[in-house]
ROLO-903416 format. One record per residue (C-alpha): chain; residue number from 1; x, y, z. Coordinates in Angstrom, 2 decimals. Layout:
ATOM  chain  resi        X        Y        Z
ATOM      A   NUM        X        Y        Z
...
END
This chain:
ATOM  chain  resi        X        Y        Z
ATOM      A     1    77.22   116.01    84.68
ATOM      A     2    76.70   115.70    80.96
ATOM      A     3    78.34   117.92    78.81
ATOM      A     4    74.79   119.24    77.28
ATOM      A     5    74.69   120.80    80.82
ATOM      A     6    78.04   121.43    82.07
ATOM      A     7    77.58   125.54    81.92
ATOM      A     8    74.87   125.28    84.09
ATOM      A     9    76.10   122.52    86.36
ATOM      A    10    79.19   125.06    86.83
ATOM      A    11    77.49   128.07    87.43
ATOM      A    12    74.91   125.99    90.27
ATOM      A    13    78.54   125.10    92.13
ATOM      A    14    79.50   128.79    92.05
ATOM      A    15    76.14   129.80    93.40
ATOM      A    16    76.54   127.45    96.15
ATOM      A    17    80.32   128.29    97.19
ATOM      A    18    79.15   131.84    97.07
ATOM      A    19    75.95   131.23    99.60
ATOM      A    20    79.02   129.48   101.74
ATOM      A    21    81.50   132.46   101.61
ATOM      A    22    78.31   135.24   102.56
ATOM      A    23    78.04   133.26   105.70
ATOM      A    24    81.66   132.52   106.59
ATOM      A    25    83.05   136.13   105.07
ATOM      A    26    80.04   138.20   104.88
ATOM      A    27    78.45   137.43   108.33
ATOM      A    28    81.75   137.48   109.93
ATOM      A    29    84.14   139.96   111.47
ATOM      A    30    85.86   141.12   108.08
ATOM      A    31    82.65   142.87   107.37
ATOM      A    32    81.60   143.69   110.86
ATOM      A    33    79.09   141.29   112.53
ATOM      A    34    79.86   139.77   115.34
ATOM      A    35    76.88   139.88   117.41
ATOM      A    36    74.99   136.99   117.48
ATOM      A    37    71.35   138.65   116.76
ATOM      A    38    73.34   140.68   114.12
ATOM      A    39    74.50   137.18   112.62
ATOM      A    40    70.82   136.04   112.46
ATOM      A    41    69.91   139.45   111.20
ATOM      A    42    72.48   138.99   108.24
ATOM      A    43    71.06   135.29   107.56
ATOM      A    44    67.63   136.49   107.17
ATOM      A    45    68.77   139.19   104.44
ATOM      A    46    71.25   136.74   102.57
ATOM      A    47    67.78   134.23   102.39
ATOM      A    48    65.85   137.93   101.40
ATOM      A    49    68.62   139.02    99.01
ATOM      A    50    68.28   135.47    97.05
ATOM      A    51    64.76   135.87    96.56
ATOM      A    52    65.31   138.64    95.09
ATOM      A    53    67.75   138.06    92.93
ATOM      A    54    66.22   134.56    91.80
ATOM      A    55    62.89   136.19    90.95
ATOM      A    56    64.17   139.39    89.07
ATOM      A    57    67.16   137.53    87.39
ATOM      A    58    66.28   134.08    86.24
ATOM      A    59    63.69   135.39    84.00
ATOM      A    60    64.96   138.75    82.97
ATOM      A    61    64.33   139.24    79.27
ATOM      A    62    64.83   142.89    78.01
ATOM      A    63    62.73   141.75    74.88
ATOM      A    64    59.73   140.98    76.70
ATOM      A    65    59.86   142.97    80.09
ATOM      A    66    57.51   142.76    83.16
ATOM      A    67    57.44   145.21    86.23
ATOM      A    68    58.30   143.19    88.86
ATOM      A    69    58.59   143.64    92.98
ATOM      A    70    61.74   144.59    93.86
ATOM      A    71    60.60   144.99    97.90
ATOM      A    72    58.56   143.44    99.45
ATOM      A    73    57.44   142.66   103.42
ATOM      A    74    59.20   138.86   102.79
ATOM      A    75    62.19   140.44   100.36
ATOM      A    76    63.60   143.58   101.81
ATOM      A    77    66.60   145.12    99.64
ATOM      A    78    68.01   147.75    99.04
ATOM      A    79    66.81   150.20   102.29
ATOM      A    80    62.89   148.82   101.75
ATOM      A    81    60.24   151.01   102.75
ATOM      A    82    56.57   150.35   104.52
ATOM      A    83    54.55   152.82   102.61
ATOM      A    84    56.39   152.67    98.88
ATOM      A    85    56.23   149.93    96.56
ATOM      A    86    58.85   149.23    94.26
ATOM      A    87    58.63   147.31    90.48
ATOM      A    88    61.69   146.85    88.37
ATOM      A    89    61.78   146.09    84.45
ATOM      A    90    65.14   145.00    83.12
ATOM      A    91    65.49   146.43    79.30
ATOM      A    92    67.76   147.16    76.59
ATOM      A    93    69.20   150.59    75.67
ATOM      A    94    68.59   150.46    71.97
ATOM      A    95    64.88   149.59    72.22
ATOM      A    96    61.66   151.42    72.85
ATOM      A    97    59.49   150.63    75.65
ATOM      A    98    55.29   151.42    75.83
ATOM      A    99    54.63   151.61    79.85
ATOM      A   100    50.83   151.65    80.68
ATOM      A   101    49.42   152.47    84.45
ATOM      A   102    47.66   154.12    87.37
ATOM      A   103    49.14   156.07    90.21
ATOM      A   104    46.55   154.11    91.99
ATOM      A   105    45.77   156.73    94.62
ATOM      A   106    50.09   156.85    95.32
ATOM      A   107    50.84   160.20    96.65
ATOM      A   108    54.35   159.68    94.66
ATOM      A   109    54.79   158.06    91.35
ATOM      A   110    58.45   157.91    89.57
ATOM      A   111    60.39   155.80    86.81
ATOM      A   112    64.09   155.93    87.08
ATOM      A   113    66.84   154.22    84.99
ATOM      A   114    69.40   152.92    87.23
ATOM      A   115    73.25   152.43    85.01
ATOM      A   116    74.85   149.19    85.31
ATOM      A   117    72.38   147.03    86.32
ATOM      A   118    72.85   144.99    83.23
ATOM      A   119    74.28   142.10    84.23
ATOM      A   120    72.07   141.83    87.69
ATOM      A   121    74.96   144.05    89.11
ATOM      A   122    74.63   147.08    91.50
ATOM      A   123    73.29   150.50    89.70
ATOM      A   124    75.98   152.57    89.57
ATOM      A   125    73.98   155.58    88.82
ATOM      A   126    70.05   156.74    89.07
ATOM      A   127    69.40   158.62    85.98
ATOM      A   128    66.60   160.09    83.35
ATOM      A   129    63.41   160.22    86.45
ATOM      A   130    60.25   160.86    84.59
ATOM      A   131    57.65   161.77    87.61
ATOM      A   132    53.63   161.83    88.06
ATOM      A   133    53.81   165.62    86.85
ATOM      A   134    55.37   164.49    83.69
ATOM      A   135    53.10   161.71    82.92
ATOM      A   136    50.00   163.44    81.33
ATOM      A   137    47.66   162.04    83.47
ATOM      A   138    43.94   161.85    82.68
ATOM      A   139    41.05   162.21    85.04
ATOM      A   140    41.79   158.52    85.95
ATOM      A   141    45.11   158.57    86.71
ATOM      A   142    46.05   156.22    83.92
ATOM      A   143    49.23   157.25    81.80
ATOM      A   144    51.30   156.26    78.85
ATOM      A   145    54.59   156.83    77.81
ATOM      A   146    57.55   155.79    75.70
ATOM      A   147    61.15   155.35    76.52
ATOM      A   148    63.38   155.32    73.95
ATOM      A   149    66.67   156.17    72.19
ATOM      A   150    64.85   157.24    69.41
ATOM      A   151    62.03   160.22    69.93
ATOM      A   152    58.27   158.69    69.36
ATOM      A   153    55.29   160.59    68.82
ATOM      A   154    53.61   161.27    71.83
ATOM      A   155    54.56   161.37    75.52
ATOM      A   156    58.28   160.36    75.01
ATOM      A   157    61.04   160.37    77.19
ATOM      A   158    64.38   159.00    76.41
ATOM      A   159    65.92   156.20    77.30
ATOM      A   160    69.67   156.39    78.59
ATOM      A   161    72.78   154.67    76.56
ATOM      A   162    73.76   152.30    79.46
ATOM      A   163    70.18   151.91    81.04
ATOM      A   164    69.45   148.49    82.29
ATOM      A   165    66.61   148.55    84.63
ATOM      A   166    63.37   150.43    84.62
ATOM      A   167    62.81   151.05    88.72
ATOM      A   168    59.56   152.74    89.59
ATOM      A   169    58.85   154.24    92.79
ATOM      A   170    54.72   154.10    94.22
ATOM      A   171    54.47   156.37    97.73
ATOM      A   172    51.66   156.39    99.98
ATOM      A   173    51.24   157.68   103.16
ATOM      A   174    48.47   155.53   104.99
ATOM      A   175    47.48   154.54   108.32
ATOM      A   176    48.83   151.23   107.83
ATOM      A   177    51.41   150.36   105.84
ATOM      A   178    51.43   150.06   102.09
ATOM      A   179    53.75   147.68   101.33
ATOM      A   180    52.38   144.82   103.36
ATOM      A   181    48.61   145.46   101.86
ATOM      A   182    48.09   142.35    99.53
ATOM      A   183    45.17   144.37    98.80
ATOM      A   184    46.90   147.38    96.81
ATOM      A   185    47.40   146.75    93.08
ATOM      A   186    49.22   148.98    91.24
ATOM      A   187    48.20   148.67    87.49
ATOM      A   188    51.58   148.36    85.41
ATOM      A   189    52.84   146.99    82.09
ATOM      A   190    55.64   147.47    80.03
ATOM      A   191    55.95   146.40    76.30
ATOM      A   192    59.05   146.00    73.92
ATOM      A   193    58.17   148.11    71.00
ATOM      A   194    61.46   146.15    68.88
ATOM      A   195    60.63   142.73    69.91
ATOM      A   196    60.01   140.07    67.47
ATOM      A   197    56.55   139.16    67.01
ATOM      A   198    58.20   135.35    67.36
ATOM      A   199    57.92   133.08    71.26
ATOM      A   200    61.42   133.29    72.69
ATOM      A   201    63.67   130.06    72.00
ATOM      A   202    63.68   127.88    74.62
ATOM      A   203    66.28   128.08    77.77
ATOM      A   204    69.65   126.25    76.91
ATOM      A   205    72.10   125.69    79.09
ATOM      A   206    74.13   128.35    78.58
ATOM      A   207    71.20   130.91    78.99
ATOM      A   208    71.15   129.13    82.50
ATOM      A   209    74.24   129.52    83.27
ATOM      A   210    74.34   133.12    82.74
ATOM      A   211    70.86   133.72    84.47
ATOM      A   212    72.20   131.97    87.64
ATOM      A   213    75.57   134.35    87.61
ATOM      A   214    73.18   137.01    87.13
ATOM      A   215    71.95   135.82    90.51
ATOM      A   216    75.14   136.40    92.17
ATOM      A   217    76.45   140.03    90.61
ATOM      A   218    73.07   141.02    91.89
ATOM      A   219    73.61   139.58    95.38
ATOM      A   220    76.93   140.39    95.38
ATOM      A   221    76.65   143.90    95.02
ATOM      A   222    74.51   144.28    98.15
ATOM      A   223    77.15   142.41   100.39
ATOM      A   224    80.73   142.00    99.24
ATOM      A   225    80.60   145.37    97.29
ATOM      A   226    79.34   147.72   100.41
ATOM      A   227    81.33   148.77   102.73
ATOM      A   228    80.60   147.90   106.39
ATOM      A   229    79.22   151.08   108.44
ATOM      A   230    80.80   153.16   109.40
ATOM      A   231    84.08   152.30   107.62
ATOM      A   232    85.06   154.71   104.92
ATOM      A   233    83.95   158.14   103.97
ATOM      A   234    79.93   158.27   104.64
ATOM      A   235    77.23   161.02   102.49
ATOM      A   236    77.16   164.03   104.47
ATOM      A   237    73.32   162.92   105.36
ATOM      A   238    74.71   159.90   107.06
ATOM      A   239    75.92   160.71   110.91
ATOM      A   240    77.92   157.86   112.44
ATOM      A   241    77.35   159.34   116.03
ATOM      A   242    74.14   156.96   117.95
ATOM      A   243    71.06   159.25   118.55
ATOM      A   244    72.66   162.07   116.78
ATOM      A   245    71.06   163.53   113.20
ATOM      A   246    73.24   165.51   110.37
ATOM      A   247    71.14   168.05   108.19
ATOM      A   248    69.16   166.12   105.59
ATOM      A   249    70.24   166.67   102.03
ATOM      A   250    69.77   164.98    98.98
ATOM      A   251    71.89   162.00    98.00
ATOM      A   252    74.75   162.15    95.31
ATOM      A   253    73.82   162.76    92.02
ATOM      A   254    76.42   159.32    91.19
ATOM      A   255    74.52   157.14    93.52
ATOM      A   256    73.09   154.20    92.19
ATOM      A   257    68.95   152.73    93.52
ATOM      A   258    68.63   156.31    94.97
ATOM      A   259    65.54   158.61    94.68
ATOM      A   260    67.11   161.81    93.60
ATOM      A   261    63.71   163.98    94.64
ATOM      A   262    64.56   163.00    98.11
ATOM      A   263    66.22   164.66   100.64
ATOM      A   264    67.77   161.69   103.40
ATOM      A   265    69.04   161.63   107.13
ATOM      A   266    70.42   158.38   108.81
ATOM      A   267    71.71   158.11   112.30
ATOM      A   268    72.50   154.95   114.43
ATOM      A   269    70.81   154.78   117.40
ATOM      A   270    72.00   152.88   121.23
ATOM      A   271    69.52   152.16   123.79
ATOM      A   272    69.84   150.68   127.52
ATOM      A   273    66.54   148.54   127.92
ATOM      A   274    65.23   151.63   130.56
ATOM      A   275    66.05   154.51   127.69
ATOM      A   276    64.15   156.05   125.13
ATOM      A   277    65.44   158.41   122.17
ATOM      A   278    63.01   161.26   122.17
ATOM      A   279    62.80   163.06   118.42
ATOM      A   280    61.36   166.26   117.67
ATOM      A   281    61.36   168.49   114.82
ATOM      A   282    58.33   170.01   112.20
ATOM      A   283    57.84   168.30   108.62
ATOM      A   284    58.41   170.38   105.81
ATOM      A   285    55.88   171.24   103.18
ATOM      A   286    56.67   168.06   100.84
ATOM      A   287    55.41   165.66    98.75
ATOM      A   288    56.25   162.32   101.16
ATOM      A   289    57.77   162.19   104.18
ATOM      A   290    58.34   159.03   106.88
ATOM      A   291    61.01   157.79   109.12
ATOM      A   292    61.85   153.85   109.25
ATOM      A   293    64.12   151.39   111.34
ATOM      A   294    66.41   149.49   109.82
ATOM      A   295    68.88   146.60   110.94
ATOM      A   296    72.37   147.16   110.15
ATOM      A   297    71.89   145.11   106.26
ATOM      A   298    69.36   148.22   105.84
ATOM      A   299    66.19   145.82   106.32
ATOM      A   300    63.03   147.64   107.95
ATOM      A   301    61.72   146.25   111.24
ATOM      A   302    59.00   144.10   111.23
ATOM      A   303    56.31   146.81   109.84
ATOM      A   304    53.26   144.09   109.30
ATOM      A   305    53.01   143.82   113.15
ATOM      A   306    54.67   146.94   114.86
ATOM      A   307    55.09   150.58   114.66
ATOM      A   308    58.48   150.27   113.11
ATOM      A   309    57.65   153.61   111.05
ATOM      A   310    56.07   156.95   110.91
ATOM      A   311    54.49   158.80   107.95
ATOM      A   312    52.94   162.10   108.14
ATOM      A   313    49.43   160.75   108.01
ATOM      A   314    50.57   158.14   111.24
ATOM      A   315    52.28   161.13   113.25
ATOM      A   316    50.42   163.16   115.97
ATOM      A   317    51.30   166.68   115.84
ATOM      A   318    51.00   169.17   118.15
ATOM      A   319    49.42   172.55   118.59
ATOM      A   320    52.13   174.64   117.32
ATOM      A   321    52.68   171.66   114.09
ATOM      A   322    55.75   169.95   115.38
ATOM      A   323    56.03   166.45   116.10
ATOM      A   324    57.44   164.65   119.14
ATOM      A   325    58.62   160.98   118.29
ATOM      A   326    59.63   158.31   120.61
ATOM      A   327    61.50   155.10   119.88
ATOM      A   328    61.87   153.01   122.76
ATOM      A   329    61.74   149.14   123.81
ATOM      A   330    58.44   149.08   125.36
ATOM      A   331    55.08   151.37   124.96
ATOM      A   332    55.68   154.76   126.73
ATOM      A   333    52.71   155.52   126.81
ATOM      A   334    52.57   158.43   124.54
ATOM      A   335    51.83   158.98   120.66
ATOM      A   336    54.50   158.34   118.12
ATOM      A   337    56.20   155.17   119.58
ATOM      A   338    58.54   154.04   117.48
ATOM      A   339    59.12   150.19   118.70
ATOM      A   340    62.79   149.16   118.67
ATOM      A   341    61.48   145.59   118.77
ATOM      A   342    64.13   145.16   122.05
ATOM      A   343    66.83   145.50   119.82
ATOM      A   344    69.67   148.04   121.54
ATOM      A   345    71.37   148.80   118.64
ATOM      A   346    69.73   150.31   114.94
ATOM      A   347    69.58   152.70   112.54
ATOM      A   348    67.06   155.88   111.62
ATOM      A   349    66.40   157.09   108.65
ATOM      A   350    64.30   160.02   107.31
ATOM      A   351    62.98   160.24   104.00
ATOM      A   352    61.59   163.91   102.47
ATOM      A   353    60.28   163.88    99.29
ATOM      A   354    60.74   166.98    97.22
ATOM      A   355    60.55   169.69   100.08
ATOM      A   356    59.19   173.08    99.08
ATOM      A   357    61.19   174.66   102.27
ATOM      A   358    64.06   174.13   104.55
ATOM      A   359    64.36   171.45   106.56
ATOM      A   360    64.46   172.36   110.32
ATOM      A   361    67.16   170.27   112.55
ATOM      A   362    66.05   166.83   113.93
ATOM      A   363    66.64   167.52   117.49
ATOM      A   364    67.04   164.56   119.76
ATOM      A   365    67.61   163.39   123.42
ATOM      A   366    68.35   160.26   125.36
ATOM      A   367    66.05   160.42   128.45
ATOM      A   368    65.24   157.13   131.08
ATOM      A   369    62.27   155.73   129.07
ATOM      A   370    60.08   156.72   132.80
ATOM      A   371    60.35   160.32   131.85
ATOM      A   372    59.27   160.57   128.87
ATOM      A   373    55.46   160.51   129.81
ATOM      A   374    56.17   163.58   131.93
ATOM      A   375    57.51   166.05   129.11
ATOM      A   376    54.80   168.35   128.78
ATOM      A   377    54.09   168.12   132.88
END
């Protein structure tokens, strides 16, 4: 190693030793897995959680911005969704941003600033949401807007002291998933209205160097800094009892990558290979709604090829407007399977987007998976 690259050189070794310690610390006991499929489970979001992190990080430039995927069907973070798409723009407090778009047909469009995201690390706090109803959108759909310490002429919203990421949030409720349509383009830029005019220098080693340890505080903060479940003190939206639902309610205003227009419910669920978990309850008048699996790293089943979710659009409801949902290993043979991919073990979780009413309980059962096509005998 030279000395014109020892920063980086350093910072590569404590990438590596840091991929070594997630899978002998993080897919280990200390943070509990210790089933084998949840071992492989972990592995495949370690490999997800580097993607990420390598393609928001390395190139992060709050002087020249771009909207970038944060989820995606082949990089699911931070509790990914099938029918939302997610772009992230890392910026600079004291500057002012132009953002140009479409809502692109999205039955749900939102820019948040998430606090302490910096340095690639974990938002500490969701803060400052400008939504679809604030955007001053033309027969189109197209917007602008400005984010900024200092108040611009026009549509301007500010811009938060410690803001460090721009995270927008695309909804759709579909027949088929959103997220995995290659098809759907959502028109977004984002423009530094400080910027010199000038190319940016040329990466040096020590710009490297901190790019790649950006690449760890990011990954790091979604497996070293969490918690295992259920250790600790959990939201009071989050039930640690299998195939059991708290009362939805909205997350804490403190929480970091949240959507703070949503209301949440998650529940683990435990299944013999002959049970099903029956679900029923009524969707509130809303702007979004769906439920999702997740593994235990908060990674959605594998929504390009199963029924692994359930939007309002994808539910069948009954007469009276409730819904009946069924998540089993196999096809029961009535609507609303939710497939469990044979995996015994999971985790439920509603989303309700800006609800206009109560929210009714989620009522569930355990019932041998041959009884569940003779409910409504």
């Amino acid at each position: 190693m030279t000395t014109a690259t020892a920063a980086s050189g350093q910072a590569l070794a404590e990438l590596l030793d840091f991929v070594r310690e997630l899978d002998t610390r993080f897919l280990g006991a200390e943070f509990g897995t210790t089933r084998p499929e949840d071992v492989t489970d972990g592995r495949l979001f370690v490999l997800h959680a580097l993607q990420a992190a390598l393609g928001s990080q390395l190139d992060a430039d709050p002087e020249r911005p771009v909207f970038r995927r944060i989820t995606a069907p082949n990089m699911k973070v931070l509790g990914d969704n099938p029918d939302a798409l997610y772009f992230g723009a890392y910026v600079r407090p004291d500057r002012s941003y132009r953002i140009r778009g479409n809502v692109a047909g999205a039955t749900f469009t939102s820019f948040s600033q998430e606090v302490g995201t910096a340095d690639g690390g974990y938002s500490r706090q969701t803060v400052n949401v400008v939504r679809d109803s604030d955007l001053h959108l033309d027969a189109g759909g197209n917007f602008e807007f400005v984010l900024g310490a200092q108040r611009r002429p026009g549509h301007w919203f500010p811009l938060h002291p410690q803001a460090g990421l721009i995270n927008t949030r695309h909804f759709f409720e579909r027949e088929h998933p959103a997220a995995s349509d290659p098809a759907l383009h959502i028109p977004l830029t984002i423009e530094c209205l400080d910027a010199e005019p000038t190319p940016p220098a040329r990466m040096d080693d020590a710009t490297l160097a901190a790019r790649m340890r950006r690449v760890v505080n990011y990954v790091r903060g979604m497996t070293f800094d969490v918690p295992p479940f259920p250790r600790g003190p959990q939201p009071g939206w989050v039930s640690t009892v299998p195939n059991r639902f708290n009362p939805p309610a909205d997350p804490a205003a403190s929480t970091g990558w949240a959507n703070m227009d949503a209301v949440y419910a998650l529940a683990p669920y435990a299944l013999q290979p002959d049970e099903a978990l029956v679900i029923e309850g009524r969707f509130p008048r809303c702007r979004f709604a769906n439920v999702v699996l997740f593994t235990r790293f908060l990674q959605t089943y594998d929504h390009v090829n199963r029924q692994v979710s359930l939007n309002r659009r994808q539910t069948r409801l009954a007469a009276d407007g409730s819904f009946r949902m069924v998540l089993a290993h196999r096809d029961p043979g009535v609507p609303n399977w939710l497939d469990t991919e044979g995996r015994t073990q999971g985790r439920l979780f509603w989303r309700f987007l800006l609800p206009e009413e109560p929210l009714q309980p989620l009522r569930t059962r355990v019932l041998p998976l041959a009884d569940v096509a003779r409910l409504d005998d």
